[in-house]
C-alpha positions in Angstrom: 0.0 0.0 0.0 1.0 3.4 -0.3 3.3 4.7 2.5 2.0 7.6 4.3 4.2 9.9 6.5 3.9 11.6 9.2 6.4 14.5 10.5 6.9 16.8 13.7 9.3 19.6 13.0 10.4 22.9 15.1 12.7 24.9 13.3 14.3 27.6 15.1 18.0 29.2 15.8 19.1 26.5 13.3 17.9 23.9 15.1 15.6 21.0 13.1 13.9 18.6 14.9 12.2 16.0 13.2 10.1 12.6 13.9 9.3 10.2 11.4 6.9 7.1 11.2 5.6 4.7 8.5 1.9 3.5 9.5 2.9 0.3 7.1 5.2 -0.5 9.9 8.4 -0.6 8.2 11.4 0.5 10.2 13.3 3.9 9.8 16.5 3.4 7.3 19.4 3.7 9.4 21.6 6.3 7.9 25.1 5.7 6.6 27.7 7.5 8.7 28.5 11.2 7.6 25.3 11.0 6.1 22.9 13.8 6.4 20.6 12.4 9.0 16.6 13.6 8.6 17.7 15.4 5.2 13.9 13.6 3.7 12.3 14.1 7.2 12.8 17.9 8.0 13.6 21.4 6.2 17.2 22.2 7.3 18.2 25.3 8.4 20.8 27.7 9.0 21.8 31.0 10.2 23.4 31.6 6.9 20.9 31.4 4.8 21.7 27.5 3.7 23.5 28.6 1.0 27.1 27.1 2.3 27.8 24.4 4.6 28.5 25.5 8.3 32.1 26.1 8.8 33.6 23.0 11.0 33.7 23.1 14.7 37.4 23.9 15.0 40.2 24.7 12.8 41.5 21.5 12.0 38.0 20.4 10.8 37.2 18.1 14.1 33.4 16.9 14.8 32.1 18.8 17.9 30.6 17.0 20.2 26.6 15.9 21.4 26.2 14.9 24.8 23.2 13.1 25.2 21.8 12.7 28.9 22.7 9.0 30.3 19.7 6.8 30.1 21.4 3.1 31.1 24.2 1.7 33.1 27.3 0.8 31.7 29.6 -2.4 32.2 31.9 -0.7 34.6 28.7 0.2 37.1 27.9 -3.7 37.2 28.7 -6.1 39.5 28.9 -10.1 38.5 28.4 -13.2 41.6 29.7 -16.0 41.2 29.1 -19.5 42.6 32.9 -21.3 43.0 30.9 -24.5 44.0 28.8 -24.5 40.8 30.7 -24.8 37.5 27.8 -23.7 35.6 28.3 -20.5 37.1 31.8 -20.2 37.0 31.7 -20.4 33.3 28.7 -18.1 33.0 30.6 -15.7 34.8 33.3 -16.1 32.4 31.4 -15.5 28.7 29.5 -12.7 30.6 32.5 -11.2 31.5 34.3 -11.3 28.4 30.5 -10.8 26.3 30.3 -7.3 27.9 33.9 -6.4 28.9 33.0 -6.4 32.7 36.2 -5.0 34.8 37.8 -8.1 36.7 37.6 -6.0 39.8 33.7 -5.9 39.3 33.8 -9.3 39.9 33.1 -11.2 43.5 33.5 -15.1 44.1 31.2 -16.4 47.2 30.8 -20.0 47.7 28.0 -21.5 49.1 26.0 -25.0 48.5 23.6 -25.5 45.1 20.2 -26.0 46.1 17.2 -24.7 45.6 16.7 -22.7 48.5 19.8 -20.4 50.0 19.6 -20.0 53.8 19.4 -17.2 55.7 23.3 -18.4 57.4 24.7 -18.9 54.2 22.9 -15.5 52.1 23.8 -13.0 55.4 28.1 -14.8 54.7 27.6 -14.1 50.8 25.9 -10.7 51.6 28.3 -9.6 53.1 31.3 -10.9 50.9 30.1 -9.2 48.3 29.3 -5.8 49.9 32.5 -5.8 50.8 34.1 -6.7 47.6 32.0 -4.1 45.7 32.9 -0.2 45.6 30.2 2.6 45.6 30.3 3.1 41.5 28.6 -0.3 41.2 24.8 0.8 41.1 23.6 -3.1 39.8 24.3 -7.0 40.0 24.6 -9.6 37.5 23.4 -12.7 39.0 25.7 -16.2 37.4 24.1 -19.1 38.9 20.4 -20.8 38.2 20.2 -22.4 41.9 19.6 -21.3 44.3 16.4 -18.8 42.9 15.5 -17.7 46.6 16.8 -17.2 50.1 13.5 -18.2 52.4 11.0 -16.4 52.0 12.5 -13.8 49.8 14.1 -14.2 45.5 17.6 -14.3 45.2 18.1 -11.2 43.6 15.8 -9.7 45.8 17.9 -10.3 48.6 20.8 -9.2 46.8 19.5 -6.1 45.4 17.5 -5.1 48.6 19.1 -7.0 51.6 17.0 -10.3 53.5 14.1 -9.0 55.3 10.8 -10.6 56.2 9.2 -7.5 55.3 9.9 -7.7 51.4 8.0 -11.4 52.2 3.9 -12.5 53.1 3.8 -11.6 56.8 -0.1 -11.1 57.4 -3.0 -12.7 56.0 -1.3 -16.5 56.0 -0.1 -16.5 52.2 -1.1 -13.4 50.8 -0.2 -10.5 52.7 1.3 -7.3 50.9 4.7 -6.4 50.8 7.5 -3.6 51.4 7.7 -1.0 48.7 10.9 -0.2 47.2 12.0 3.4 46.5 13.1 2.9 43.0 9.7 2.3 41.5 9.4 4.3 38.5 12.0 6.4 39.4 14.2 8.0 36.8 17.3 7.5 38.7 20.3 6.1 36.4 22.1 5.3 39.7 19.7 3.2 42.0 22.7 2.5 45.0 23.8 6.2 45.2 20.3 7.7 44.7 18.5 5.2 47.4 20.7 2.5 48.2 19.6 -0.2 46.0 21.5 -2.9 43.2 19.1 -4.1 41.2 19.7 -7.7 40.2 19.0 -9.8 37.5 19.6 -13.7 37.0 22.1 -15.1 33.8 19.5 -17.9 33.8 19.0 -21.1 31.8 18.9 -24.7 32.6 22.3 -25.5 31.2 25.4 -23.7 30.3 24.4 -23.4 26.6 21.1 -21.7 27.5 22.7 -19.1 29.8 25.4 -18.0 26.9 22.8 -18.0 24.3 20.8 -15.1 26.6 23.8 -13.3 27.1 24.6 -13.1 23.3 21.3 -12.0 22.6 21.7 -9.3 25.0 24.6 -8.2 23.5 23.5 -8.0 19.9 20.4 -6.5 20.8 22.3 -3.3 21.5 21.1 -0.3 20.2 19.2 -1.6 17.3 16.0 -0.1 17.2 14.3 -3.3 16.7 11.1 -3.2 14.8 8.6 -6.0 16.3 5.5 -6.3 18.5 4.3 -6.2 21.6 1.4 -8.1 22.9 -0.5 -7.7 25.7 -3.1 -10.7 26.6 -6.0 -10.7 28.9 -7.1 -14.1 29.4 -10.0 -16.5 30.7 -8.1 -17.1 34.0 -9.5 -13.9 35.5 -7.3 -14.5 39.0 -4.3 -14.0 36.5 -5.3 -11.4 34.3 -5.4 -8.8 37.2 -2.8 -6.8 34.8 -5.3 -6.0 31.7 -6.2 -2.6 32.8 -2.8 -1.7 32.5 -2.6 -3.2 29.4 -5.7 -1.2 28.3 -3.9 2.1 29.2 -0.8 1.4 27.8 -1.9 0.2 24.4 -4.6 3.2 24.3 -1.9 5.8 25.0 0.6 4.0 22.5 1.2 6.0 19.7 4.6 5.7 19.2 5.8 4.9 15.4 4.5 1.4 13.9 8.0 0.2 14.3 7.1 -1.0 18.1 3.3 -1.5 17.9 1.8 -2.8 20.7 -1.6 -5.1 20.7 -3.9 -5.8 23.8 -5.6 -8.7 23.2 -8.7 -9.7 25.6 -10.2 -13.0 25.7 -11.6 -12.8 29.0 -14.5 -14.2 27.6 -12.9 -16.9 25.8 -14.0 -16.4 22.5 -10.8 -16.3 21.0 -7.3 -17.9 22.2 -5.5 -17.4 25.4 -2.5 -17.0 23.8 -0.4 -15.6 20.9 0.8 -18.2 18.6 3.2 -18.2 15.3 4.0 -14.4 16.0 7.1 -13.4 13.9 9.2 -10.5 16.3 7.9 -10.9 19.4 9.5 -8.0 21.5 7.0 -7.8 24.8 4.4 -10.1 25.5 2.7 -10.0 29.0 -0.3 -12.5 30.2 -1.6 -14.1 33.2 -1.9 -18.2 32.5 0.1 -21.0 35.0 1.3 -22.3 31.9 1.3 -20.6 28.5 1.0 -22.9 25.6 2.8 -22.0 21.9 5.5 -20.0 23.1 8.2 -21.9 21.0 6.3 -21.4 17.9 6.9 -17.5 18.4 10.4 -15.9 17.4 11.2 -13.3 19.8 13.8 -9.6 18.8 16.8 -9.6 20.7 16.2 -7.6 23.5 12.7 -8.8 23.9 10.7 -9.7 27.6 8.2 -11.8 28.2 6.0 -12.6 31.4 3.1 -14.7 32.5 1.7 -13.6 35.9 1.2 -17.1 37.8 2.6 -18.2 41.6 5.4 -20.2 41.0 7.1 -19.3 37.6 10.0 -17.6 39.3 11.2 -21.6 40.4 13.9 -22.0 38.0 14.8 -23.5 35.9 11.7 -26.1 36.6 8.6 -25.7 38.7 5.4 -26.7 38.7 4.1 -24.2 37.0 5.5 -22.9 34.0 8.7 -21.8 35.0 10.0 -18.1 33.6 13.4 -20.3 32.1 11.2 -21.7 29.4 10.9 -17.9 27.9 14.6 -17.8 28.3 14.6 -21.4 26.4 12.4 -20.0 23.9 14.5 -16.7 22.7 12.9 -14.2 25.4 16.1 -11.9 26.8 14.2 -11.1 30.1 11.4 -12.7 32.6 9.8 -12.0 35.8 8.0 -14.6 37.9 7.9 -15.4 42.2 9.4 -17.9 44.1 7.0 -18.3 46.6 2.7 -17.9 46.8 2.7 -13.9 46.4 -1.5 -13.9 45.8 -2.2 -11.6 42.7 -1.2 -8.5 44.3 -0.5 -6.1 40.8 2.2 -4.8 42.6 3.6 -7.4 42.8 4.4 -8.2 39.2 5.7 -5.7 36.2 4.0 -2.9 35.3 4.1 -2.6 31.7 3.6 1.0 31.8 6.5 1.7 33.9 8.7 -1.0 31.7 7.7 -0.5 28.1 8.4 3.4 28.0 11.6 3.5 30.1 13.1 0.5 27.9 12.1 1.9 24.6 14.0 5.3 26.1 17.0 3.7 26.5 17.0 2.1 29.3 18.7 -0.9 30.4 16.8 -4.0 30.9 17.6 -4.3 34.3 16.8 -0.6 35.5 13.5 -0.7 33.4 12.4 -4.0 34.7 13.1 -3.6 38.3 11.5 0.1 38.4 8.3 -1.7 37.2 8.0 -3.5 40.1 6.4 -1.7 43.3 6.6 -4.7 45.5 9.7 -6.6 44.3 10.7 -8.8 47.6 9.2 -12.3 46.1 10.0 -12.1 42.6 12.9 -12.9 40.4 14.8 -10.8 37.8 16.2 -13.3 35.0 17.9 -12.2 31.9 20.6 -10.4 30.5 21.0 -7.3 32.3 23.0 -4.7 30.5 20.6 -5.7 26.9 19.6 -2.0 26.0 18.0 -2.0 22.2 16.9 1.7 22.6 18.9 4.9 22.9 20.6 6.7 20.1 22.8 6.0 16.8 26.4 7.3 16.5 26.4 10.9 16.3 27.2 11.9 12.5 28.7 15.0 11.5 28.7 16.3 7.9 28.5 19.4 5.9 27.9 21.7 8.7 25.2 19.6 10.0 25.7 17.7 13.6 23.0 15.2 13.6 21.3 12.1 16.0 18.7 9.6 16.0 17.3 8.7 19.1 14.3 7.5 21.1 15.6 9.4 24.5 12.9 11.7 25.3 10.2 11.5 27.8 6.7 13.1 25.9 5.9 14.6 29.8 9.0 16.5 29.3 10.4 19.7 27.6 14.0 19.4 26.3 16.4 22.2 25.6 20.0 22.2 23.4 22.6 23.9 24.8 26.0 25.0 23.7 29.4 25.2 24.8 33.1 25.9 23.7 34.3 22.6 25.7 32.3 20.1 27.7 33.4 22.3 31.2 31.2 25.2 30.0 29.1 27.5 30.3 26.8 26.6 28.3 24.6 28.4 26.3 20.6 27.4 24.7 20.7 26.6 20.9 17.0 25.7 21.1 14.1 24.8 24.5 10.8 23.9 24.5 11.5 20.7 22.3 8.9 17.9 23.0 7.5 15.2 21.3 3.6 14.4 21.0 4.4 10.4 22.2 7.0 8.1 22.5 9.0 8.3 19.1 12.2 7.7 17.2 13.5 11.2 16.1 16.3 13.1 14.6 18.0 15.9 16.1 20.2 18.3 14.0 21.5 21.1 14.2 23.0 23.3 11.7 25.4 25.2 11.6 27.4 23.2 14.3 30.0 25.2 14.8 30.8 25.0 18.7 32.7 22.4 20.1 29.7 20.9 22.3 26.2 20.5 22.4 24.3 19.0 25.1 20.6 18.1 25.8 19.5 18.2 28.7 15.7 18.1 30.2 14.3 21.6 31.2 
């Protein structure tokens, strides 16, 4: 069919600012380097009338800069356990390490037995190893082992990231009492243990060694590839489960974001239809409520993508009577959520996809955006690979005068601004404010003529 396009531009003080979308859903071209980036998307302007390329940024022609503000952690700011008494961990550890260039000092060898279930002795020895081993710059934890998935009452990485305590755990109402609140939900912190004293953790999951290194490479590879797919949200006939959907109703009716990441809810509370989504090609979210969820191998999943089905036990990895969170793991999936122990459908309890969904697609990485979606994390486990971030921005290009960026970085209940500078110490002066975007989108910045040294955006 014919393409039809759709284009928000401000032009002012040489500034262009453009978002582009295809409604057949095809994704944006990636530009070639020192290509003119949004030169078919947005009128480009300069103070000179466009009539001659912008003189270069200094004398001997160098690119000035564009600091973009930081959206995700980086592999220094990570911590990695491992297990010395499980060799499945040890070499986890190992391709994780090398996979993402992990400093060896980041690095913390506990010991402790392989079961299911971590004591509270044996977690409060470990705990402590590895606060000690890790400095104040590491703000998360990479999690190398499969077993054991919880200390009592609490997940493994729930303990890790929060510290054992009965209240992150059911302590009224027999089995389904609420639970502590952690003060990094939704919070747009991009340092959780200097900000409030929290390392989010994630599990390197998978039921053998060959599982666990396939996540990690699809972690790695899903790296800042804007990856057109779908996400599907499923309401189904088992209503105890499906205590998500109106989330899903919100989220997919204020979606508006390019076709490239479309996103489906699909209700079958009256069973009508299937309870499931089946033969799906791209697969990039899918959240549901079923115990077990049936045709999830016959779906092929984005690098980068998370799935989660809100059920009791599917946080016992890498089997459990339920449908454990592993077999999205198994299936292509590069992230999971599911509880260890009878946590009662509490929503708070589980992701919100309106707190994950946005913050991943701006760039966040999947650990940060995961865990901040969780109000109420004590009994749940993080699996996947943490440092996967498929949103953000392209390289920077710089040609003919024009300094330009494509990015999905900013937040549509925020105003931007683009300042400039003669080096990255300052002062900085505004280029261009009041820069917003109707919805989440992938745009272009560029400005023209660049001809400081630095430009910055920052959030007004």
């Amino acid at each position: 069919g014919q393409m039809l396009h759709r284009f928000v531009c401000l032009v002012a003080l040489g500034l262009v600012f453009a978002a582009c979308s295809s409604d057949d859903g095809a994704e944006p071209r990636p530009q070639d380097a020192g290509a003119d980036v949004g030169s078919d998307s947005a009128v480009e302007a300069s103070t000179d009338g466009g009539s001659d390329a912008a003189p270069d940024a200094s004398s001997d022609g160098a690119a000035p800069k564009l600091l973009l503000p930081k959206s995700g952690l980086a592999p220094g700011e990570l911590g990695v356990l491992v297990n010395q008494s499980d060799p499945q961990s040890q070499a986890v550890a190992a391709h994780y390490v090398a996979a993402r260039k992990i400093p060896a000092a980041n690095v913390v060898t506990l010991s402790f037995p392989v079961n299911e279930v971590m004591t509270e002795a044996d977690f409060a020895i470990a705990k402590a190893a590895a606060d000690a081993a890790l400095g104040p710059k590491i703000q998360a934890l990479a999690i190398t082992w499969t077993t054991p998935y919880r200390v009592s009452c609490m997940s493994v990485t729930s303990a890790f990231a929060l510290g054992f305590d009965k209240k992150h755990c059911n302590t009224t109402g027999g089995a389904c009492g609420p639970t502590a609140t952690v003060p990094t939900f939704d919070k747009d912190t991009v340092a959780p243990f200097t900000d409030h004293g929290v390392r989010p953790a994630m599990m390197l999951v998978g039921k053998d060694v060959a599982t666990a290194k396939s996540l990690i490479d699809r972690g790695v590879a899903s790296d800042d590839t804007f990856p057109a797919g779908d996400g599907w949200l499923v309401r189904t006939t088992d209503t105890a489960r499906s205590v998500r959907w109106p989330a899903f109703v919100a989220l997919t009716g204020e979606w508006n974001a390019p076709k490239v990441m479309k996103l489906s809810y699909v209700d079958n509370s009256a069973g009508t239809g299937k309870n499931s989504i089946e033969n799906q090609k791209d697969v990039f979210f899918y959240f549901t409520g079923l115990a077990t969820v049936p045709g999830i191998e016959t779906n092929t999943y984005r690098p980068g993508a998370i799935a989660d089905h809100l059920t009791s036990y599917g946080g016992k990895v890498p089997t459990s009577g339920q449908m454990s969170i592993e077999k999205w793991i198994e299936v292509g999936a590069t992230g999971s959520f599911g509880t260890v122990v009878e946590p009662c459908n509490y929503t708070s309890k589980f992701p919100d996809p309106r707190v994950v969904v946005p913050r991943y697609y701006r760039g966040e990485t999947l650990i940060e955006a995961y865990f901040k979606s969780v109000l109420t994390p004590g009994e749940g486990l993080f699996v996947g690979e943490p440092l996967a971030r498929p949103f953000g921005a392209e390289p920077v290009t710089f040609a003919d005068g024009a300094l330009s960026v494509q990015t999905t970085h900013l937040d549509p209940k925020h105003s931007y601004a683009i300042e400039a500078a003669d080096s990255e110490s300052g002062p900085f002066t505004p280029v261009q404010s009041g820069i917003t975007v109707p919805s989440h989108q992938r745009v272009t910045l560029s400005i023209k003529p660049a001809d400081k040294a630095v430009y910055r955006l920052v959030r007004e």
